[in-house]
C-alpha positions as CSV (number, residue, x, y, z in Angstrom):
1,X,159.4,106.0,84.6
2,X,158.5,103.7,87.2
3,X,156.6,104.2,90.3
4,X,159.1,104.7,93.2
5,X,159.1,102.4,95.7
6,X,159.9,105.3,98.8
7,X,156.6,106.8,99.0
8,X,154.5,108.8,102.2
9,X,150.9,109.1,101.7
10,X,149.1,112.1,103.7
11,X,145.7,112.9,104.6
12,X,144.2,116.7,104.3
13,X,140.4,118.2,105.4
14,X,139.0,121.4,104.4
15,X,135.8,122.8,105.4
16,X,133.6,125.7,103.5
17,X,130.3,126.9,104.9
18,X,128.0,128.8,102.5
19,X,124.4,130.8,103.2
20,X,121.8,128.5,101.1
21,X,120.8,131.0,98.0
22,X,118.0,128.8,96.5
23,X,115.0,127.4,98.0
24,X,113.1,124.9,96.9
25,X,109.5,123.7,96.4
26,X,107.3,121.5,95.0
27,X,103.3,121.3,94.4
28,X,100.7,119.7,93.4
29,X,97.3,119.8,91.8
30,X,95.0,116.8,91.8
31,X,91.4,116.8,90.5
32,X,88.2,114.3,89.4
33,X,86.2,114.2,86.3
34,X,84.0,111.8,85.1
35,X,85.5,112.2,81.2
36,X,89.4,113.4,81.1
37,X,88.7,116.3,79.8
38,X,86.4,117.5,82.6
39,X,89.1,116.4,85.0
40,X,91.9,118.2,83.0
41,X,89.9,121.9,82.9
42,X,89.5,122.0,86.1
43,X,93.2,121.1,87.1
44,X,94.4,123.2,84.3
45,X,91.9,126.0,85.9
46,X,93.6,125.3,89.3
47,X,97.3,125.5,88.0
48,X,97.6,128.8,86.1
49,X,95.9,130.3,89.2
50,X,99.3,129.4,91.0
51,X,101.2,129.9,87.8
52,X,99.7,133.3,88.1
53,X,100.8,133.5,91.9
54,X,104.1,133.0,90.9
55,X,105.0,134.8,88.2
56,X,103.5,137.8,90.2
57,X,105.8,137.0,93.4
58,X,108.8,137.5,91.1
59,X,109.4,133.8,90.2
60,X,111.0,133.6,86.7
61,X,109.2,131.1,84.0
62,X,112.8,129.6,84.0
63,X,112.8,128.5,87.6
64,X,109.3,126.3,87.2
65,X,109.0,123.3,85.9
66,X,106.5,120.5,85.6
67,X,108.1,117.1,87.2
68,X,104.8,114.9,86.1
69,X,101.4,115.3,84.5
70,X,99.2,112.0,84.9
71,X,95.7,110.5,83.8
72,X,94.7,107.7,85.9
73,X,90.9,105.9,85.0
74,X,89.4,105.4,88.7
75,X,86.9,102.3,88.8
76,X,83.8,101.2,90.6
77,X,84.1,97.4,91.6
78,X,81.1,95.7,91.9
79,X,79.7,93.8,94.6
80,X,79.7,89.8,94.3
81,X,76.3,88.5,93.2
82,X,75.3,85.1,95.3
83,X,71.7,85.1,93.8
84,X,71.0,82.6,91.3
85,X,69.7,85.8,88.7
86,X,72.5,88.1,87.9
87,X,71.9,90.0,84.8
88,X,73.8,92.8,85.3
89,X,77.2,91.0,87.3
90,X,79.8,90.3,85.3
91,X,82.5,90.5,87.9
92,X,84.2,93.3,86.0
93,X,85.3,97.0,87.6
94,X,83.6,99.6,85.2
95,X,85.1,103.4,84.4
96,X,83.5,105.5,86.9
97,X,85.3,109.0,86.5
98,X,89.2,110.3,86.0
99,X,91.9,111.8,87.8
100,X,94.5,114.3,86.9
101,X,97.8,115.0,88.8
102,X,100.3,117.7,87.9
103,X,103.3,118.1,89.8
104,X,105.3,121.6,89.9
105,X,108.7,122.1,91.1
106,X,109.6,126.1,91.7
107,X,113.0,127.6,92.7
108,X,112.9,130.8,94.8
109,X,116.3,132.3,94.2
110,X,115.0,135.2,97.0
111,X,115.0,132.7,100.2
112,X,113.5,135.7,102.0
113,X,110.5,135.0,100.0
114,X,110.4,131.7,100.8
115,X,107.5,131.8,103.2
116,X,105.8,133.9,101.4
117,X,105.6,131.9,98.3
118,X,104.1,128.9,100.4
119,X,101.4,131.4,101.7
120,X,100.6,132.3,98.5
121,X,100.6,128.6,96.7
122,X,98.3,127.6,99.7
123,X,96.1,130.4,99.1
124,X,95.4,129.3,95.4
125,X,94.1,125.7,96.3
126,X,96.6,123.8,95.1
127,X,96.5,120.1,97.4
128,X,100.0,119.6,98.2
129,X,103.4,121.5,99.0
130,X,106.6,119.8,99.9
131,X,109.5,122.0,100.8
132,X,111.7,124.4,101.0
133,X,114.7,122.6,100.5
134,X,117.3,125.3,101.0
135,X,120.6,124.4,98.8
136,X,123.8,126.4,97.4
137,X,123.5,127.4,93.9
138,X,127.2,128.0,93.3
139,X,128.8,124.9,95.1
140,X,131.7,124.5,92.6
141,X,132.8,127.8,94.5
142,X,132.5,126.4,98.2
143,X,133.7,123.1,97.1
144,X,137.3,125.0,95.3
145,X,137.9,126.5,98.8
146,X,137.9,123.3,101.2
147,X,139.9,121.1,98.6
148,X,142.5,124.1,98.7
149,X,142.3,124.2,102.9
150,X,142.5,120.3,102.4
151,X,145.5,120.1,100.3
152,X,147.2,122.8,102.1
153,X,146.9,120.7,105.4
154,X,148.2,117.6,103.3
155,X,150.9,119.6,102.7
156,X,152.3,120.0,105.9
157,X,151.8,116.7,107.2
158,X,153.5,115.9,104.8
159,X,156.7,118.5,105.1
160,X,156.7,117.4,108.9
161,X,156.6,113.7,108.6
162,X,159.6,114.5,106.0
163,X,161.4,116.1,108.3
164,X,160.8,113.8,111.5
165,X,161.9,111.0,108.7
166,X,165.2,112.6,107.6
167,X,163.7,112.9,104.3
168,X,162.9,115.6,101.5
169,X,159.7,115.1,99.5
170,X,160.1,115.0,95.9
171,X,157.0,114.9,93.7
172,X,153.3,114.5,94.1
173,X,152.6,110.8,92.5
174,X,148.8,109.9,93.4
175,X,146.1,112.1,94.7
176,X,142.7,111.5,96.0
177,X,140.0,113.5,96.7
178,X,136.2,112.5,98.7
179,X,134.0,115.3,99.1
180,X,130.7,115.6,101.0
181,X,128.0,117.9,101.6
182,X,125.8,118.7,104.3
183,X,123.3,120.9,105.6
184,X,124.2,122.6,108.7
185,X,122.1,125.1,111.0
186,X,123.9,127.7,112.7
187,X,120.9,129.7,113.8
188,X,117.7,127.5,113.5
189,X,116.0,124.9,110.7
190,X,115.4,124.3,107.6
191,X,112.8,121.8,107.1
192,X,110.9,120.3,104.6
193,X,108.0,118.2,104.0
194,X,104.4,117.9,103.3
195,X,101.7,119.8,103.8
196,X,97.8,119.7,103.0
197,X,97.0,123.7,101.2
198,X,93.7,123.8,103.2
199,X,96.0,124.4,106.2
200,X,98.0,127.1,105.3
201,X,95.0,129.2,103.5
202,X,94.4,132.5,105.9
203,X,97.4,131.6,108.2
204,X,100.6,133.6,108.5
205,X,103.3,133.0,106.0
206,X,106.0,131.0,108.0
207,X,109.2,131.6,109.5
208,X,112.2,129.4,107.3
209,X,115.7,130.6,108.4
210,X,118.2,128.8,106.1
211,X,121.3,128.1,108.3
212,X,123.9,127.1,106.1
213,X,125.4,124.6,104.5
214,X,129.0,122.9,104.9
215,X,131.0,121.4,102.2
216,X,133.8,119.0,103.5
217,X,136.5,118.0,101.2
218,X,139.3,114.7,102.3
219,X,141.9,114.2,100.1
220,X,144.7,111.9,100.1
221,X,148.5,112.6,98.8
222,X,151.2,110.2,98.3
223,X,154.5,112.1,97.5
224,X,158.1,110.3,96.3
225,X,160.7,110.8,99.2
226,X,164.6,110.8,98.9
């Protein structure tokens, strides 16, 4: 039962490339009010217009989500007084109005629509869309098939090193495994950022080609020899 002390350890990579199913976008509604609940209507107002975008372009209730919802007071500071009468100074910011922020994050399970989707989003006013971020919905799948391509090459390093030794390999008594993913773009980019909704109102929906996206898996095997 002890570990043997004639060992060979072996290195294996396996590569998988998948077409990006899901894309990925978030917005935002921001709006003023001098009480909260003035401030809250009219983001509210502003939100189930694009909720109402959405669930007319196909997008299930499922797939959107609210990432933040925040009050924030917003203050008037007053000027320094340097007269000798100040009645009215006290050096104190006062309550001038509110602001409410609501952040939505939406996945478009048609990438084709993609574009279309951030057309529409822009159309309803909202102030700010970041995305698509185009990503494999399945990557267990992807991720099976390198680490078999990896151990498979691991494998016969290993069955060559035996033989070039003088060796037989008995059984497998550590393994391994790193695995990374990365975006890659065969045929153009994916990119994703920000983007002010004024800009995109009356413009063309835009072109997003997905490329596609590469799993790597590395694993490491150290076998007994005899």
């Amino acid at each position: 039962d002890m570990y043997p002390t004639n060992t060979i350890t072996v290195e294996g990579t396996g590569e998988a490339t998948a077409i990006p199913d899901i894309a990925t976008i978030t917005y935002s509604v921001t709006e003023k009010g001098t009480t909260v609940g003035e401030a809250q209507t009219k983001a509210t107002e502003k939100m189930d217009k694009a909720l109402n975008f959405l669930k007319s372009a196909g997008v299930e209730e499922k797939d959107t989500k609210t990432t933040s919802y925040n009050v924030y007071p917003e203050y008037e500071y007053q000027q320094p007084c340097y007269s000798e009468y100040c009645p009215a100074y006290n050096g104190n910011p006062r309550i001038i109005g509110y602001q409410v922020s609501q952040s939505i994050e939406v996945k478009v399970r048609d990438t084709a629509k993609a574009g279309e989707i951030l057309q529409g989003l822009g159309d309803t006013g909202v102030q700010n869309i970041y995305g698509p971020s185009f990503t494999v919905d399945d990557e267990d799948s992807a991720k099976t098939e390198a680490r078999e391509k990896a151990i498979t090459e691991a494998r016969e390093k290993a069955k060559t090193l035996a033989k070039h030794l003088g060796v037989s390999l008995g059984k497998v008594v550590s393994f391994y495994e790193n695995t990374g993913g990365y975006p890659y773009y065969g045929e153009g980019a994916a990119y994703g950022g920000a983007m002010d909704a004024a800009m995109t109102k009356e413009a063309p929906a835009p072109n997003l080609p997905t490329g596609e996206q590469e799993t790597s898996v590395t694993v490491s095997i150290t076998y007994e020899i005899k």
